[in-house]
C-alpha positions in Angstrom: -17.9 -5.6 -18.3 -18.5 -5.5 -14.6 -19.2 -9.5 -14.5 -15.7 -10.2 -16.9 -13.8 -8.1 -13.8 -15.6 -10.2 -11.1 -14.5 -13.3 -13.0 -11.0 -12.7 -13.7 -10.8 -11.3 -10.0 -12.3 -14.9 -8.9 -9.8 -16.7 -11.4 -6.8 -14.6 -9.7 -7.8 -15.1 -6.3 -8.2 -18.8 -6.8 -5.1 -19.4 -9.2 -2.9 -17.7 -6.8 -4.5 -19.9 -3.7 -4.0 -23.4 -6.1 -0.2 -22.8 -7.0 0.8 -22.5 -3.1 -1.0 -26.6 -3.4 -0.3 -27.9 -6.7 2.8 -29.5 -5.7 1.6 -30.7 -2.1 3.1 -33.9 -2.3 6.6 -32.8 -3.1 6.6 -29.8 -0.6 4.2 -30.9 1.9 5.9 -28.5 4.2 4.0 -25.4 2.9 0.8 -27.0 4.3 -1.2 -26.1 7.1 -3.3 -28.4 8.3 -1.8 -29.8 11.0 -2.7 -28.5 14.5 0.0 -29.2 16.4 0.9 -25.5 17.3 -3.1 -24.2 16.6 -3.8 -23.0 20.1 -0.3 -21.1 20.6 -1.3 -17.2 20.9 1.6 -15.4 18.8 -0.2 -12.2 20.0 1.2 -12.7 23.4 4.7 -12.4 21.5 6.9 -9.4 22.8 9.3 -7.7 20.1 13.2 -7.5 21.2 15.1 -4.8 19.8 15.1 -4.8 16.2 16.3 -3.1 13.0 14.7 -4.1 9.6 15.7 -2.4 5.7 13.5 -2.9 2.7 14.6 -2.1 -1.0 11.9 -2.8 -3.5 11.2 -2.1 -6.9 8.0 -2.1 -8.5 7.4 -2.1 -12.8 4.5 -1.4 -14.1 3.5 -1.6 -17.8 0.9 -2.2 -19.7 -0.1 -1.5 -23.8 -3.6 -1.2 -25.6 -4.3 -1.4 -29.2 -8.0 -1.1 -31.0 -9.6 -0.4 -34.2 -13.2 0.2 -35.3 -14.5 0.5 -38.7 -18.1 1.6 -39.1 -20.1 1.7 -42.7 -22.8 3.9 -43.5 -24.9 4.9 -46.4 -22.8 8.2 -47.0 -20.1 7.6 -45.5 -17.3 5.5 -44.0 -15.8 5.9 -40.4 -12.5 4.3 -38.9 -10.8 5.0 -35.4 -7.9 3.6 -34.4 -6.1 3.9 -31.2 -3.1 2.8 -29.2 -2.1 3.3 -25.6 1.2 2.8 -24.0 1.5 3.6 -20.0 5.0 2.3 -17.8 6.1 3.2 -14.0 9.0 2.7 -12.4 8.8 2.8 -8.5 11.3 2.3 -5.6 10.6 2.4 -2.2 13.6 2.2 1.1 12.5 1.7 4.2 14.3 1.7 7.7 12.7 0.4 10.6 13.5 -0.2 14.8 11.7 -1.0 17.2 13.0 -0.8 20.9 11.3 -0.6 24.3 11.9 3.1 24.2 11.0 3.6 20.7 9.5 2.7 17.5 10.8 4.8 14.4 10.3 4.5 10.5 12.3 6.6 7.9 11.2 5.6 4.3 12.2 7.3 0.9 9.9 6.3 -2.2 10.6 7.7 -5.8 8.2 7.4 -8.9 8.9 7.5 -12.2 5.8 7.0 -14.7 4.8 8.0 -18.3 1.8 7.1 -20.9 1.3 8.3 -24.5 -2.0 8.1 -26.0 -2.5 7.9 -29.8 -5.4 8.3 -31.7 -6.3 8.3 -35.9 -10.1 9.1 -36.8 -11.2 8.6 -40.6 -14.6 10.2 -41.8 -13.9 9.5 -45.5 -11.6 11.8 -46.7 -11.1 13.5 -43.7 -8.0 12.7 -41.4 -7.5 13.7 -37.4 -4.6 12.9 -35.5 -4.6 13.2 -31.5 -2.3 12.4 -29.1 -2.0 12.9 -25.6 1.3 12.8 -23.6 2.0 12.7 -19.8 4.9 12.1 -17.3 4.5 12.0 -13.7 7.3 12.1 -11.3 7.2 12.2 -7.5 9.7 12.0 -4.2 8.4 11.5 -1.0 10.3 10.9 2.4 8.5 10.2 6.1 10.0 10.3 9.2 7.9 8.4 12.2 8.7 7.9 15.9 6.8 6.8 19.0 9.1 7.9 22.0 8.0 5.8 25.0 8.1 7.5 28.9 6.2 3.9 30.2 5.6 0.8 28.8 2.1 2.1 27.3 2.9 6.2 27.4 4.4 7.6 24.1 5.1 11.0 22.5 4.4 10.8 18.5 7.0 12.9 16.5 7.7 12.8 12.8 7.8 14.8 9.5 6.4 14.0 6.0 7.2 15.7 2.6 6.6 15.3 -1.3 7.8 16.4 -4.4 5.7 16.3 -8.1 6.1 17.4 -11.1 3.4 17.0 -13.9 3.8 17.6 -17.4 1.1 17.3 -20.4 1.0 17.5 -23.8 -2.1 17.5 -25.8 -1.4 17.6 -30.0 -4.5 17.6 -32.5 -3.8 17.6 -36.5 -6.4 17.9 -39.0 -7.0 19.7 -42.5 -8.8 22.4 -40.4 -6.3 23.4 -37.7 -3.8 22.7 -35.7 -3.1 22.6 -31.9 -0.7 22.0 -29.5 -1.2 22.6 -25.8 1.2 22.2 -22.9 0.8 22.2 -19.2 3.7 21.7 -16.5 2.7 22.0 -12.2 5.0 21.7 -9.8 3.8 20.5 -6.6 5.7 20.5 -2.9 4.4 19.8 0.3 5.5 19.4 3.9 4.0 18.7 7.1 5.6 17.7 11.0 3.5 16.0 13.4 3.4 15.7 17.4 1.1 14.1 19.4 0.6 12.0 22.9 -0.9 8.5 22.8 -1.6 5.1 24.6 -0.7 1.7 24.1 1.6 -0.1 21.6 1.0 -2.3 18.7 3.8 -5.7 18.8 5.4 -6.9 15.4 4.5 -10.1 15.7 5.3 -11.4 12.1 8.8 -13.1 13.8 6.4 -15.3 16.2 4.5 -16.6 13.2 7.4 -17.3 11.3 8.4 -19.7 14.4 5.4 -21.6 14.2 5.7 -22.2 10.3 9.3 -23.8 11.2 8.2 -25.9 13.8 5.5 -27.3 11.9 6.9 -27.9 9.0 10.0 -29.8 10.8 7.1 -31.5 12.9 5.5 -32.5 9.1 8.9 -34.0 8.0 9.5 -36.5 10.9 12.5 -34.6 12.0 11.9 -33.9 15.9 12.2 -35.9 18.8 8.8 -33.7 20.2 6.7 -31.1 19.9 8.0 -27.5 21.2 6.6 -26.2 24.5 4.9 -22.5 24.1 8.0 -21.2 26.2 10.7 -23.1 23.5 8.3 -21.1 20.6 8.6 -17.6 22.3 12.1 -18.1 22.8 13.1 -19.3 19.0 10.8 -16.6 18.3 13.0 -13.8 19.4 16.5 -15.6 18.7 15.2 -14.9 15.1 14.0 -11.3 15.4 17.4 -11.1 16.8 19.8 -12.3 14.3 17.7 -10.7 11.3 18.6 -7.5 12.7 22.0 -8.7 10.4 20.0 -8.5 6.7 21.1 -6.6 4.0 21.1 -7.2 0.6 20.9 -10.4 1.9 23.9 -11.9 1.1 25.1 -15.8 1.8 27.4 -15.2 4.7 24.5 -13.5 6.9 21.3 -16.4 5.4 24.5 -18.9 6.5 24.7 -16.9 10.1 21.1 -17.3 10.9 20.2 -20.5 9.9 23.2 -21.6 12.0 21.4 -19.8 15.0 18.0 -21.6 14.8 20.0 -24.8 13.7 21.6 -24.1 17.6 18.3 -24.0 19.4 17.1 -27.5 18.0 20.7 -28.5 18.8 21.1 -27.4 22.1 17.0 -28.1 23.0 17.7 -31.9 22.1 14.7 -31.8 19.5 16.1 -33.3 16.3 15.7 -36.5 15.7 17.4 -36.4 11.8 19.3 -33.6 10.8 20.0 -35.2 7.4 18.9 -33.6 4.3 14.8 -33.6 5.2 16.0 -31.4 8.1 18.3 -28.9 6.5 15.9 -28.6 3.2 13.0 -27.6 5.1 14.1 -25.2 7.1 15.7 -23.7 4.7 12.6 -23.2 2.8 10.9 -22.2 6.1 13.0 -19.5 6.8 12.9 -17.8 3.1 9.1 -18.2 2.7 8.0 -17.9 6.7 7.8 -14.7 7.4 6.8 -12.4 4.1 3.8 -10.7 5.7 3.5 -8.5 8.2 1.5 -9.3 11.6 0.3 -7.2 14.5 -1.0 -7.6 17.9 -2.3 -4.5 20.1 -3.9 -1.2 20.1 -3.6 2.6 20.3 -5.3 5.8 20.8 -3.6 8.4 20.3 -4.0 12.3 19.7 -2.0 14.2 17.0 -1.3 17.7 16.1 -0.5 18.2 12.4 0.0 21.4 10.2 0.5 21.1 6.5 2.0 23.3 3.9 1.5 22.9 0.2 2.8 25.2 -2.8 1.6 24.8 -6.1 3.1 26.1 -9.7 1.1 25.5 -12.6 2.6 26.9 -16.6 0.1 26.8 -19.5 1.3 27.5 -23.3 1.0 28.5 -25.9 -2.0 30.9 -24.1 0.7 32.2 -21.2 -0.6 31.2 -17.8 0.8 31.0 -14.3 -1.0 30.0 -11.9 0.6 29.8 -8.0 -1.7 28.4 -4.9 -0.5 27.9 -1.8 -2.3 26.1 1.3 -2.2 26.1 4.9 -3.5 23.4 6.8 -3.8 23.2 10.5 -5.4 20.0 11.5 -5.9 17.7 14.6 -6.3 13.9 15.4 -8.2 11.4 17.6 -6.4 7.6 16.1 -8.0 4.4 17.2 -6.1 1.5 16.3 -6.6 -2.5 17.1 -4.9 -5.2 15.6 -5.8 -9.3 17.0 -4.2 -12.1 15.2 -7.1 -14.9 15.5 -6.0 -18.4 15.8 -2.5 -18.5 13.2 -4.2 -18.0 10.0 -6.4 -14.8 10.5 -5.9 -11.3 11.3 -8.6 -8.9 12.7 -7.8 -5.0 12.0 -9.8 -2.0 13.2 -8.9 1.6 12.4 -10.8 4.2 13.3 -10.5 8.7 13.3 -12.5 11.3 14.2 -10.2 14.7 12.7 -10.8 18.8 12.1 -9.2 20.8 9.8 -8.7 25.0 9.0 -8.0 25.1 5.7 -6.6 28.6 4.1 -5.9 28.3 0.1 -4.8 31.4 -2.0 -4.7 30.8 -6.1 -3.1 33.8 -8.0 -2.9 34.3 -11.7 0.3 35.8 -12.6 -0.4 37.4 -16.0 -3.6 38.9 -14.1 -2.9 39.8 -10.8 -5.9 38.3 -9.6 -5.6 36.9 -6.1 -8.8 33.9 -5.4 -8.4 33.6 -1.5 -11.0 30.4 0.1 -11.1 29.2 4.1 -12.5 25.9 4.4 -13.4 24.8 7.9 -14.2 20.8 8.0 -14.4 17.7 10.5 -14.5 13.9 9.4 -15.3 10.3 10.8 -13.1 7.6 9.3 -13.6 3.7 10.4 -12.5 0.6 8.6 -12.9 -2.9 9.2 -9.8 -5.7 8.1 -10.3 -9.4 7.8 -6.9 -11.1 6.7 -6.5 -14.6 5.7 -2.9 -16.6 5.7 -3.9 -19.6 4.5 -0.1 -21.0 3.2 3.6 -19.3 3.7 2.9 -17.7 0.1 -0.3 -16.3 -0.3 -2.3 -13.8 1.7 -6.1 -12.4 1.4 -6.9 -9.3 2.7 -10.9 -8.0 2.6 -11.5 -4.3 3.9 -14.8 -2.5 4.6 -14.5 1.5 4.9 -16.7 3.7 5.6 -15.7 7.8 5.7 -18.0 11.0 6.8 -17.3 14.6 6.1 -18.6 17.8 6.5 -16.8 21.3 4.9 -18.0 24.6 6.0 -16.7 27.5 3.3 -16.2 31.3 4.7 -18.7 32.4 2.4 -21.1 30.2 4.1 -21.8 27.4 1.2 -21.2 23.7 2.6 -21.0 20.0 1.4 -21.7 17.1 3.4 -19.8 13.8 1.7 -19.9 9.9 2.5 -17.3 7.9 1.2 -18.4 3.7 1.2 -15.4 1.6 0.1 -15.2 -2.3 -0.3 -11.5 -3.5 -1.2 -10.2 -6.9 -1.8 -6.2 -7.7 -2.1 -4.2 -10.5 -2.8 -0.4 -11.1 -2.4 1.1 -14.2 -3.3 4.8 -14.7 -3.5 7.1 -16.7 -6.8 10.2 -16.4 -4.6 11.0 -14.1 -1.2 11.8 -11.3 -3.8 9.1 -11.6 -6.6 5.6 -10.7 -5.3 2.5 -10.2 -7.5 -0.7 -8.3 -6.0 -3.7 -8.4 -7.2 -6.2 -6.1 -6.2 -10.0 -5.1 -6.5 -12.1 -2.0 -5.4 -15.4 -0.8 -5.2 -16.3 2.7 -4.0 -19.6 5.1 -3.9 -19.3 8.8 -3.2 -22.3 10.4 -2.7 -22.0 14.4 -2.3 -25.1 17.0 -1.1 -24.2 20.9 -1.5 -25.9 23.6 0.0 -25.2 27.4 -1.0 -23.4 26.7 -4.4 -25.1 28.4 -7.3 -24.4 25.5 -9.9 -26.9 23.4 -11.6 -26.6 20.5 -9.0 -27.9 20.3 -5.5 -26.4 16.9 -5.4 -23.9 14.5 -7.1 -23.7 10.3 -6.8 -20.2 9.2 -8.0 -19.4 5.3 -8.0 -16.0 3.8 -9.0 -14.7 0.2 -9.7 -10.8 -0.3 -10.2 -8.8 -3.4 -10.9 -5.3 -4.0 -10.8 -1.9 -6.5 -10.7 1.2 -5.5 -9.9 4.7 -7.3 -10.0 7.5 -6.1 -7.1 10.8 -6.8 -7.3 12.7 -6.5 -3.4 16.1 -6.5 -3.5 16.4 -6.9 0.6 
């Protein structure tokens, strides 16, 4: 099993890498091999003032049907089984980025659902299972740098989230019957404020420049190369007139390819600006700038309580259960991003935190009030190598590697390492279709000290494997 999900992984990887080059003779413009801009830094690129809005929406569905049929000398056996599991998920996002400040807001909803069937035969005797869940969420975030200097910055935001979980679990049989139900709603909130130091540029814009240029330079289409100083500038006459998207409509694609159409105008750098001119940067400006690019660090410190209410319902035997949670915890954020050459990124995160932790559970029906304080500290770091190696396609290979330590108030403690190895790949059909692939491998090993259970210590180790299609509508 685990060498089929390294194979298809491989196949994906590669598939996704051979369709941006099956056609390289027709659109030799998505190519890049040629090094006419390789030694321009677009980490030196400095973001004007900008405003950017997402829309996406992401389907997920997937079905599963098997059968076995066993023969024995007294007996015959049959399962069958069917699974059916669909999500519906939109995300909104609104983002600017000043000199005086960088602010997010983003809104993501979730809709999801599976039913699991199941028919088991041992002769004449018939069970019926079936297992039913929906899971619904709403989350919003709020984020904001507020900059005093050109490095200095106050950190301000607020994040919430809404859940609700229900779950039906039916058996039938010529014994008994049962039919159990479980409903939790979940709601959180928690603000943030915090000082830090430097600033991490959007560089993405600066990229997409260089694609352009290139691609016209492939085509014959220029009189000359562009100086470094001609890049930077058609660099942030684009950041600028995007700041017009949404819903991106003809009259403002029209507006913006008339702007960079301007600078090779007025620059004197077109040499044809017949149909091999128009056609390709056209396709440079759809495809040229779908994934994100950074350039700069930050350390910053961060302040952040954390509120969480909990309501659980159990039938047909009554139960209510209500926790609540208070969190009071505190921050030390590393953060470095380096674009290397045009087609690599280099990402470090790292975090060293601390947490007070006060839960309460109570039992309705009972009165019985379980209060716990947990006390913990943790060490995050993570390593990002990205690869860009065409205007579609994008691979992205992260090492993790987490450390913590929780201290209960009746003195019992566990000590927790979290190893993660994660590989991703996006790769685009249009600028509105994108399908992700994505592979991970994780090992969690766990040591207790002071619990009375039968384990001292506990080794988990988890493999997942997934492809998603998102659909952005701006």
């Amino acid at each position: 099993m685990k060498r089929q999900i390294l194979i298809l992984t491989l196949a994906f990887f590669v598939v996704g890498t051979y369709a941006q080059n099956s056609n390289q003779n027709v659109y030799e413009e998505w190519k890049s091999a040629q090094d006419e801009y390789a030694d321009f830094d677009i980490g030196k690129f400095i973001t004007p003032n900008i405003v950017r809005n997402l829309l996406a929406l992401v389907f997920d569905l997937n079905a599963n049907y098997s059968r076995t049929g066993t023969t024995f000398e007294d007996r015959d056996s049959r399962n069958e089984s069917s699974n059916l599991n669909g999500a519906v998920r939109s995300n909104f996002s609104h983002y600017v980025n000043t000199r005086k400040i960088i602010s997010s807001l983003s809104c993501d909803l979730s809709l999801s659902g599976s039913n699991l069937s199941q028919k088991n035969t041992v002769s004449s005797l018939i069970e019926n299972e079936s297992n039913l869940q929906q899971q619904h969420a709403l989350s919003f975030g709020w984020a904001n740098k507020l900059y005093f200097t050109p490095l200095m910055f106050m950190d301000y935001g607020i994040s919430s989230n809404t859940f609700y979980f229900y779950k039906q679990d039916k058996t039938k049989n010529q014994l008994a019957d049962s039919d159990q139900k479980q409903k939790r709603f979940t709601f959180d909130i928690s603000p943030q404020i915090g000082v830090g130091i430097g600033r991490i540029e959007n560089v993405r814009d600066a990229r997409h420049a260089v694609y352009v240029a290139n691609a016209l330079s492939k085509r014959k289409v220029l009189t000359r190369n562009l100086s470094h100083d001609e890049l930077y500038e058609l660099s942030q006459k684009m950041s600028t007139v995007k700041n017009k998207r949404f819903l991106d409509s003809r009259l403002h694609l029209i507006d913006e390819i008339a702007l960079v159409d301007s600078f090779f105008v007025n620059n004197n750098l077109l040499a044809d600006n017949g149909p091999a001119y128009f056609t390709t940067l056209y396709d440079m400006w759809q495809y040229g700038d779908l994934f994100p690019r950074e350039s700069g660090y930050e350390l910053s410190f961060l302040v952040k309580p954390y509120y969480s209410h909990r309501n659980e319902h159990y039938t047909p035997a009554t139960q209510d259960v209500i926790q609540n949670s208070y969190q009071y915890n505190m921050f030390f954020n590393f953060k470095y991003e380096k674009p290397f050459k045009l087609n690599w990124q280099h990402s470090l995160n790292a975090s060293l935190s601390g947490s007070i932790n006060s839960e309460s559970a109570e039992i309705k029906q009972t009165n019985n009030t379980l209060k716990t304080k947990i006390n913990s500290v943790s060490g995050y770091a993570s390593y990002t190598l990205g690869y860009y190696p065409n205007t579609r396609t994008s691979i992205q290979v992260l090492a993790a590697q987490r450390i913590q330590q929780a201290k209960y108030d009746d003195g019992k403690t566990t000590i927790g390492s979290t190893t993660q190895l994660n590989a991703k790949l996006y790769y685009y059909f249009s600028p509105y279709l994108r399908l992700t692939g994505n592979y991970d491998l994780s090992c969690y090993p766990v040591r207790f000290k002071g619990f009375v259970e039968n384990y001292t210590n506990r080794n988990i180790f988890n493999s997942l494997f997934n492809i998603q299609l998102t659909y952005m509508f701006f």
